[in-house]
C-alpha positions as a Python dict, from the first residue, in 0.01 Angstrom:
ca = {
    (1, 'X'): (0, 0, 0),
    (2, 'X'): (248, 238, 66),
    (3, 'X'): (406, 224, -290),
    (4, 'X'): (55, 223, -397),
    (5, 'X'): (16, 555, -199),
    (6, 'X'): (334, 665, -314),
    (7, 'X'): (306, 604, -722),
    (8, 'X'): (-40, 836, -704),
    (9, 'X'): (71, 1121, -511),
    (10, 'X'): (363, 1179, -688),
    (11, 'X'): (132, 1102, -1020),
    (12, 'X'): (-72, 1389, -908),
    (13, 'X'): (153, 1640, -828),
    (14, 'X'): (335, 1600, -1188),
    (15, 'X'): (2, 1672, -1365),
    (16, 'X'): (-106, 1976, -1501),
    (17, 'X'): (-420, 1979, -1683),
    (18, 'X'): (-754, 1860, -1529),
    (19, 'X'): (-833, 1577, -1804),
    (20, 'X'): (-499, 1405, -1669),
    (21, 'X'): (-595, 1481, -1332),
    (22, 'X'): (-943, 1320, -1391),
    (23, 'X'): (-769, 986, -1559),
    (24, 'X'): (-534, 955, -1249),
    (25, 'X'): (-866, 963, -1071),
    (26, 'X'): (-1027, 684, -1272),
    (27, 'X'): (-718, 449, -1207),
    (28, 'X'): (-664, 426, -845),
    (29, 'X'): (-1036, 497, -705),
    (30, 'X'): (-1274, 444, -1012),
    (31, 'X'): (-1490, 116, -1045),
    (32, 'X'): (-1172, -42, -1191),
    (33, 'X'): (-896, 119, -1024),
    (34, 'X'): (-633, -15, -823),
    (35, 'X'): (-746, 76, -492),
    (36, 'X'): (-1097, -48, -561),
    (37, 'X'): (-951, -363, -661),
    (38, 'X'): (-762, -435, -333),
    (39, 'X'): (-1118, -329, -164),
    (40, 'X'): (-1306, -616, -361),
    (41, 'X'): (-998, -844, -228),
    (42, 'X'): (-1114, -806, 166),
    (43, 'X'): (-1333, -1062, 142),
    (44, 'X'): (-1115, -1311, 18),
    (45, 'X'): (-905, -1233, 404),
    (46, 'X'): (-957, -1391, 706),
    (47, 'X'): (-1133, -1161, 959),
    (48, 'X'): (-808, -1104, 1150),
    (49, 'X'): (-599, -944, 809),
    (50, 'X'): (-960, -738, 770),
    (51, 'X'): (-947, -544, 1062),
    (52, 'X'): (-603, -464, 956),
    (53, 'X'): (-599, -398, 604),
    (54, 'X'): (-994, -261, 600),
    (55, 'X'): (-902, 98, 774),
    (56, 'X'): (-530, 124, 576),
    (57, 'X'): (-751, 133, 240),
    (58, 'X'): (-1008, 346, 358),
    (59, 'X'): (-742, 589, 478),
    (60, 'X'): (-546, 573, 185),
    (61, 'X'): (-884, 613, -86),
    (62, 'X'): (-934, 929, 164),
    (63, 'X'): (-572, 1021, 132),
    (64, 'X'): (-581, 1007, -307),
    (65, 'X'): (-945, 1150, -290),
    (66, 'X'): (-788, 1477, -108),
    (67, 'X'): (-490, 1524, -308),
    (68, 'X'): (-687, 1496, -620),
    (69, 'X'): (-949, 1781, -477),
    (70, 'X'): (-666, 1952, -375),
    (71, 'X'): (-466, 1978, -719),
    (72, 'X'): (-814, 2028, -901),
    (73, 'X'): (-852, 2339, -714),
    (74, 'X'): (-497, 2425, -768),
    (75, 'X'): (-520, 2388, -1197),
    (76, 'X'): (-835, 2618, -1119),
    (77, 'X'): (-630, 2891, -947),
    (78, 'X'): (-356, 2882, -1192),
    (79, 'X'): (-589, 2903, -1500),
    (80, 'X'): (-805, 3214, -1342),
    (81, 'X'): (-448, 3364, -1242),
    (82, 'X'): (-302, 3311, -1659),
    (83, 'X'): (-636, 3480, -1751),
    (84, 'X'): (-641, 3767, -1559),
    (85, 'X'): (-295, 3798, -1658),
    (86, 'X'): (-379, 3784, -2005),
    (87, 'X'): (-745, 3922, -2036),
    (88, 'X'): (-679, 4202, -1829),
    (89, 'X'): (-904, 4535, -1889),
    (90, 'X'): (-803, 4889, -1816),
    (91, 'X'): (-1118, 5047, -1639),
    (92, 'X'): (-929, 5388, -1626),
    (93, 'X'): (-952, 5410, -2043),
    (94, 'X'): (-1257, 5627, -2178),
    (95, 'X'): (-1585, 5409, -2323),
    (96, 'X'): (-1662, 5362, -2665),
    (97, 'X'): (-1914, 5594, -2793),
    (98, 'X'): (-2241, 5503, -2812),
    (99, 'X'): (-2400, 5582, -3175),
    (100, 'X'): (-2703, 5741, -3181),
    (101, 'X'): (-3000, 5754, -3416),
    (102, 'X'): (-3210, 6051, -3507),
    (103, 'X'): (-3560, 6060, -3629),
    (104, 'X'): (-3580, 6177, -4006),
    (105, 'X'): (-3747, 6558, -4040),
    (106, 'X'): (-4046, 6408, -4199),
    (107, 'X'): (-4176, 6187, -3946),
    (108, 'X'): (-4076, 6499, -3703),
    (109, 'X'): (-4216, 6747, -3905),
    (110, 'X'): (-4544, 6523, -3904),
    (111, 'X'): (-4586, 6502, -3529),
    (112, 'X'): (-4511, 6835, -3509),
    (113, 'X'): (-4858, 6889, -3806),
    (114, 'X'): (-5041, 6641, -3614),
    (115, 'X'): (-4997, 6777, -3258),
    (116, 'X'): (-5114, 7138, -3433),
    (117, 'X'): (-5412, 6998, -3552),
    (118, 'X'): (-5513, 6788, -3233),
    (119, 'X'): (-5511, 7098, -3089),
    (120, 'X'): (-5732, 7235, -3270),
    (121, 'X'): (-6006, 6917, -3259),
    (122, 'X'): (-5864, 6779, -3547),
    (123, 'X'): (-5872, 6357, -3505),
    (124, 'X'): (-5600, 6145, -3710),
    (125, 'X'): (-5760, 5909, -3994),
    (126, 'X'): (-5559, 5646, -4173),
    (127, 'X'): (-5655, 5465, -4496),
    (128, 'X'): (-5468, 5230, -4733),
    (129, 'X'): (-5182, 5353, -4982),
    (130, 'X'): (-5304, 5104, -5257),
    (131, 'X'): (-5675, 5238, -5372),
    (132, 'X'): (-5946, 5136, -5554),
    (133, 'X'): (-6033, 5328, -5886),
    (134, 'X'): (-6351, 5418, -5690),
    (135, 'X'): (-6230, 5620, -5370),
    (136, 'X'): (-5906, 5760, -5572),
    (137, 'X'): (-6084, 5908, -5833),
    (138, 'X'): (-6442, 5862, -5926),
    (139, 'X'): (-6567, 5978, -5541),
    (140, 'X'): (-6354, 6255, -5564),
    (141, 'X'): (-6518, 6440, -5877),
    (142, 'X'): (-6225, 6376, -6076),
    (143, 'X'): (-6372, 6287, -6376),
    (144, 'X'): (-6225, 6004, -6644),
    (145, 'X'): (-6029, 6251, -6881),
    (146, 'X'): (-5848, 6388, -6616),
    (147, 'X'): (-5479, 6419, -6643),
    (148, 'X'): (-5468, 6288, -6288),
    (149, 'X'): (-5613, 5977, -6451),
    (150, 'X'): (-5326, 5911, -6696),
    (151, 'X'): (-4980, 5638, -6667),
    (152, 'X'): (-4782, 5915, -6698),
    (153, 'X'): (-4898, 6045, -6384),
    (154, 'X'): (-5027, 5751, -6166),
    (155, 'X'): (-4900, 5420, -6090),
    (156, 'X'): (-5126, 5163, -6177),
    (157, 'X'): (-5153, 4846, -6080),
    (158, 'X'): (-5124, 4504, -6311),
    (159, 'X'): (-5443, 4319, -6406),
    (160, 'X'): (-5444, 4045, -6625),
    (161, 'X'): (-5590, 4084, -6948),
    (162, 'X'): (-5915, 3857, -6920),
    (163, 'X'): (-6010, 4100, -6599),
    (164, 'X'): (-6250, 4383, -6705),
    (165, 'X'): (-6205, 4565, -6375),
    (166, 'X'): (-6032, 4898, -6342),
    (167, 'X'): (-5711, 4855, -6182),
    (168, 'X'): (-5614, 4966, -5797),
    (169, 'X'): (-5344, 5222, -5814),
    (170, 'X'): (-5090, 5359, -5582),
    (171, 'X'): (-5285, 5620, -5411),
    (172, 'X'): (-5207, 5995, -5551),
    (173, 'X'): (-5314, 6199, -5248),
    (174, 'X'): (-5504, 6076, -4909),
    (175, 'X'): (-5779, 6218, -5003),
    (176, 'X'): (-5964, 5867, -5019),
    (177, 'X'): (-5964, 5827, -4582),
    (178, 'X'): (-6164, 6157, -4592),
    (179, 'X'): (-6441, 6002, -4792),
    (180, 'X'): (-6329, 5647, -4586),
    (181, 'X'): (-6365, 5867, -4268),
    (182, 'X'): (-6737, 6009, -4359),
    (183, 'X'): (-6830, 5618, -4472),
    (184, 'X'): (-6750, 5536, -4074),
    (185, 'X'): (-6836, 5851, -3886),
    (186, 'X'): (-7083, 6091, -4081),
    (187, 'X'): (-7106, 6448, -4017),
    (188, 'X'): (-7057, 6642, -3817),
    (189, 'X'): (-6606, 6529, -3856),
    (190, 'X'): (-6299, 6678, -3828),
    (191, 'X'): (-6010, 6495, -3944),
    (192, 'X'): (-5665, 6506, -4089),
    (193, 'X'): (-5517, 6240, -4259),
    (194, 'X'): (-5124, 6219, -4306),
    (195, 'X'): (-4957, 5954, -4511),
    (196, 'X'): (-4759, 5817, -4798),
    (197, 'X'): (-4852, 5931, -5164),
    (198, 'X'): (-4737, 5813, -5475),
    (199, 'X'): (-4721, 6012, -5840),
    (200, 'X'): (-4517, 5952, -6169),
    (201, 'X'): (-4262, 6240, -6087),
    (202, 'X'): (-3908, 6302, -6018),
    (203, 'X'): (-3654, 6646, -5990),
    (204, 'X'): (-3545, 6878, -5752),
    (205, 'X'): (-3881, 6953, -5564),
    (206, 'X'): (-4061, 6628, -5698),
    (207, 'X'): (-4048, 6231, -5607),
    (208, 'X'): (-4223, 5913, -5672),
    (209, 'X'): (-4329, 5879, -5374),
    (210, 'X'): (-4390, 6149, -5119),
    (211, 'X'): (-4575, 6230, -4779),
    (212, 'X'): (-4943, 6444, -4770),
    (213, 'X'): (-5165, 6596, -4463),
    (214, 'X'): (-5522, 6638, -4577),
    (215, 'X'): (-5787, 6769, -4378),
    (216, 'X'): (-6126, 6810, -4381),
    (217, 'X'): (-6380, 6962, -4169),
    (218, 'X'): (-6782, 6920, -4180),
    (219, 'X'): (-7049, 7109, -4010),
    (220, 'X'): (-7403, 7250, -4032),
    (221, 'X'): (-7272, 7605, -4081),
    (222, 'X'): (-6874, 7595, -4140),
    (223, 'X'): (-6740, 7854, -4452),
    (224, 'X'): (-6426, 7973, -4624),
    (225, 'X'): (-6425, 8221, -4314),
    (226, 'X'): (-6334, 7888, -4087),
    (227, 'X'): (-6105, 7705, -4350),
    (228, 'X'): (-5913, 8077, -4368),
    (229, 'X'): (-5883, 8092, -3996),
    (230, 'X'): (-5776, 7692, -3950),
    (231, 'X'): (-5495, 7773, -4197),
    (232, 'X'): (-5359, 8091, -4071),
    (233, 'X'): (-5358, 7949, -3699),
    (234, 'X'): (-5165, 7659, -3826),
    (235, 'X'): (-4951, 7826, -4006),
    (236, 'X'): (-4837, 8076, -3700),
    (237, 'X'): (-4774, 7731, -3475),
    (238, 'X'): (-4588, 7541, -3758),
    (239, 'X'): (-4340, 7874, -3852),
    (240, 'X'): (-4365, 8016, -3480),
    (241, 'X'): (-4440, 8354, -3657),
    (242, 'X'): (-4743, 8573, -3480),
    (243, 'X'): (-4978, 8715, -3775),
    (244, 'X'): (-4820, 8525, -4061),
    (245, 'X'): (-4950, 8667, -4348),
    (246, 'X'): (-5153, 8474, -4612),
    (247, 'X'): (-5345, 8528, -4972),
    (248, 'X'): (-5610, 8259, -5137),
    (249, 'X'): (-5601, 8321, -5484),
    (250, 'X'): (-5888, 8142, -5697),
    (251, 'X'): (-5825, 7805, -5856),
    (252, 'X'): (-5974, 7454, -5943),
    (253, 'X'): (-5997, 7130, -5829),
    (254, 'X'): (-6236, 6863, -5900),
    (255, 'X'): (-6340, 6803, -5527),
    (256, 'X'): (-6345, 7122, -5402),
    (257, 'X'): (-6576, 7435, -5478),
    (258, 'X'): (-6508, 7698, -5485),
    (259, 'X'): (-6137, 7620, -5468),
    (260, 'X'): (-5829, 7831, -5336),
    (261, 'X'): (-5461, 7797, -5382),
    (262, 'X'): (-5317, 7998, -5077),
    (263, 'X'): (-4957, 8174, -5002),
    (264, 'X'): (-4728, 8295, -4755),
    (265, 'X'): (-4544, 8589, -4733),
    (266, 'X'): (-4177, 8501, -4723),
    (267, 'X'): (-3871, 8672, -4906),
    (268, 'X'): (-3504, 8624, -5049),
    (269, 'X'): (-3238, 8756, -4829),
    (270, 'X'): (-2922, 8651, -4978),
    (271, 'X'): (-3038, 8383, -5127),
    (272, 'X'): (-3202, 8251, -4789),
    (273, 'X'): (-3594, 8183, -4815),
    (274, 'X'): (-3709, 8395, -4516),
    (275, 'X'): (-4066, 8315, -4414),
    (276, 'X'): (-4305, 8550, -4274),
    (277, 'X'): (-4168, 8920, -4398),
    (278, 'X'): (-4132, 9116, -4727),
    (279, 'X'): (-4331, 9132, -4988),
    (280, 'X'): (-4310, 8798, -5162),
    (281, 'X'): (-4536, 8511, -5174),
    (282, 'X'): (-4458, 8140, -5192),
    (283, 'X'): (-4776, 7865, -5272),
    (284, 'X'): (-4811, 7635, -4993),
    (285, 'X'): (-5104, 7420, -5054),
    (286, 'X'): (-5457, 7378, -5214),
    (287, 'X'): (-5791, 7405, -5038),
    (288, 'X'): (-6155, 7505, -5085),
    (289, 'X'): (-6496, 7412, -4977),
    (290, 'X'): (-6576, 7096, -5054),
    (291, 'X'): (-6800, 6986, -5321),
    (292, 'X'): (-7146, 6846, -5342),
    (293, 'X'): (-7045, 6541, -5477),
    (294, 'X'): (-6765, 6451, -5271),
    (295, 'X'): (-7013, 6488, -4963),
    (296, 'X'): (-7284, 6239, -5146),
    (297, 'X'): (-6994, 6014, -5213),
    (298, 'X'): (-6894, 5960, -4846),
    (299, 'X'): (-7226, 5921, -4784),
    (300, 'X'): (-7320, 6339, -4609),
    (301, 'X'): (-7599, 6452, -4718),
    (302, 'X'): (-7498, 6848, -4857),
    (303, 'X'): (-7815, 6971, -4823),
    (304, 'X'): (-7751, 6982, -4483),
    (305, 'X'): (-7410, 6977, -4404),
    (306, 'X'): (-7102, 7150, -4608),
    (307, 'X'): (-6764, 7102, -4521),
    (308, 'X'): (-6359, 7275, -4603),
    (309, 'X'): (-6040, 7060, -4703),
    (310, 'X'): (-5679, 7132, -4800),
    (311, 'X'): (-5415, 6937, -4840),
    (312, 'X'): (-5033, 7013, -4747),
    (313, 'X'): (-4715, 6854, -4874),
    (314, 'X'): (-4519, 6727, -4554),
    (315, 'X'): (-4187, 6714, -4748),
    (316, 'X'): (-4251, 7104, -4866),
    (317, 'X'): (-4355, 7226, -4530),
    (318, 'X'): (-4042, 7058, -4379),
    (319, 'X'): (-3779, 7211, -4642),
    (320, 'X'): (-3940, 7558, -4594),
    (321, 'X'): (-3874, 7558, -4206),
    (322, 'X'): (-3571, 7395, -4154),
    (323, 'X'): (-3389, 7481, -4505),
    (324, 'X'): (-3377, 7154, -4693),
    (325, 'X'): (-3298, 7297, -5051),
    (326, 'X'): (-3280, 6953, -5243),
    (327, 'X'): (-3635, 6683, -5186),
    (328, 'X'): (-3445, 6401, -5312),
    (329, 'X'): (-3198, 6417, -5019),
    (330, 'X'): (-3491, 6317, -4786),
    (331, 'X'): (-3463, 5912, -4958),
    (332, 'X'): (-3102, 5857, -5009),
    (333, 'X'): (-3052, 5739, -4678),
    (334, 'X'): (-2679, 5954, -4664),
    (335, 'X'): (-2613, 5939, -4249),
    (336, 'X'): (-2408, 6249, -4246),
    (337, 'X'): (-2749, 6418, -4419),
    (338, 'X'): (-2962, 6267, -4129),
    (339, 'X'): (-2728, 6377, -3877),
    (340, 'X'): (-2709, 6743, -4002),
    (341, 'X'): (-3107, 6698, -4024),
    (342, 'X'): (-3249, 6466, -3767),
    (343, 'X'): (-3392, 6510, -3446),
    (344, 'X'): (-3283, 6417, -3115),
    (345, 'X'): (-3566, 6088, -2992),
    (346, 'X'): (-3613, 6306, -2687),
    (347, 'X'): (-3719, 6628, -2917),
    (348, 'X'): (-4089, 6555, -2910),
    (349, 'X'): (-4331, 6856, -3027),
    (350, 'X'): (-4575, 6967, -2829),
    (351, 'X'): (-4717, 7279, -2839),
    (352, 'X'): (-4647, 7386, -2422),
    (353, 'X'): (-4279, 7428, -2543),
    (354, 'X'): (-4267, 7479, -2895),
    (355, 'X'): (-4242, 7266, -3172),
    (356, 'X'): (-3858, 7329, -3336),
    (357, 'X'): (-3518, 7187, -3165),
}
């Protein structure tokens, strides 16, 4: 036994990894090992040579099973000591920065239209951006010859040739929820709907596909007096300008009637658009009362009720007030554009403190 005792020890304190340590384990106290072996032997002894051998292989199984825990947690102390020798972190350097998104100045500038308009009793209406011929078109007034109508203006979409029906389009304005919203609600409404909008266009002021706020207001008794006053109050909470000036000039559009084209006053300092002074005007958006037809299509009776609605280009409204002199730039996705541009995610408007950065 005591070369027995001897061969382990000295076999476990010349190992160095714990897969060796674990097969020095298996050999002198596993099911097979030596020490087992000479265990199994006791009963082959008389009871005399048990009493003496019994407690010298107990004692020396103890003996290998603490030497082996004991090495085991030595390997364990040496490997943490290599790694935090060799993974070692200074805590004193600086972090890395965090990046940092920003939200795009159209889906600002729309919160910032949206939060104007709530406050004004205005309720958001959604609808979907591919339309029927029906609600993009025909219950609008527009009638079939209308340029509106044509491929080089509106995206249409495929029907196979055996199918009679007119095709669904990508939607050309939102004008469609307003006549969705009087289907659900009736009159009396007032709603604005914001949203994607698609037309057959593309330069400097012009894309594919860009973003619209229509609104729409019915009543018993509401006039050009109340569409004039909507307008102008939006237009001094969008701009932050007290008695912004504005001018409705005459103009037609199938849905609306009569129908007014309205300005701003602005002018050209050094080439910089300056809104709100001088003498110049700059066209904004298109509105008028809204027509007969339209109401009877969205289900309003207009012998009874009559109703305003304008529309406003997001993507304008946002290059006019923070100086965006190129549309395009708003879908090429360039981050050192959205940087220069975006908004902070904590830079939420609300009209208690203002609605710019």
């Amino acid at each position: 036994m005591d070369a027995l005792r001897q061969k382990y020890l000295d076999a476990i304190a010349a190992v160095s990894e714990e897969a060796g340590l674990e097969d020095l384990r298996v050999q002198a106290v596993g099911k097979k090992g030596e020490v087992s072996l000479k265990m199994r032997e006791l009963g082959k002894m008389t009871p005399d040579e048990r009493q003496v051998a019994g407690p010298k292989l107990n004692a020396l199984k103890d003996e290998i099973n603490s030497a082996l825990a004991a090495k085991k947690a030595a390997l364990a102390d040496a490997a943490l000591d290599e790694r935090l020798r060799t993974e070692w972190l200074d805590v004193s350097l600086p972090g890395r920065e965090a990046r940092q998104g920003t939200i795009h100045p159209i889906s600002q500038v729309t919160e910032e239209i949206i939060a104007i308009f709530a406050d004004m009793g205005f309720a958001v209406a959604e609808g979907p951006q591919i339309e029927n011929d029906w609600y993009n078109f025909d219950s609008l007034n527009i009638p079939p010859h209308h340029p509106a109508r044509q491929e080089f203006d509106t995206f249409y979409m495929h029907r196979d040739a055996e199918d009679d029906r007119a095709p669904h389009v990508l939607r050309t304005h939102t004008s469609p929820v307003q006549i969705r919203a009087m289907e659900k609600t009736g009159a009396p409404i007032r709603v604005i709907a914001p949203g994607r909008v698609y037309r057959s266009d593309y330069d400097q002021t012009h894309t594919p596909m860009f973003h619209q706020i229509e609104g729409m207001a019915i009543g018993e008794d509401i006039s050009m007096a109340n569409l004039k006053w909507v307008l102008e109050e939006f237009f001094a909470a969008f701009f932050e300008i007290d008695g912004i000036k504005t001018r409705f000039r005459a103009s037609h559009f199938p849905f609306t009637e009569p129908s007014a084209e309205v300005d701003i006053q602005c002018s050209w300092v050094d080439g910089q658009l300056r809104i709100g002074e001088g003498d110049g005007w700059m066209e904004v958006l298109g509105s008028g009362m809204m027509h007969p037809k339209v109401l009877q299509a969205g289900g309003v009776d207009p012998e009874k009720w009559q109703g305003f609605a304008f529309g406003i280009g997001i993507d304008r409204l946002a290059m006019l007030k923070y100086g965006i002199p190129d549309l395009r730039a708003f879908f090429d996705s360039d981050l050192r554009w959205l940087r220069h541009y975006g908004f902070a995610s904590l830079d939420q408007p609300n009209l208690a403190r203002g609605l710019s950065r």
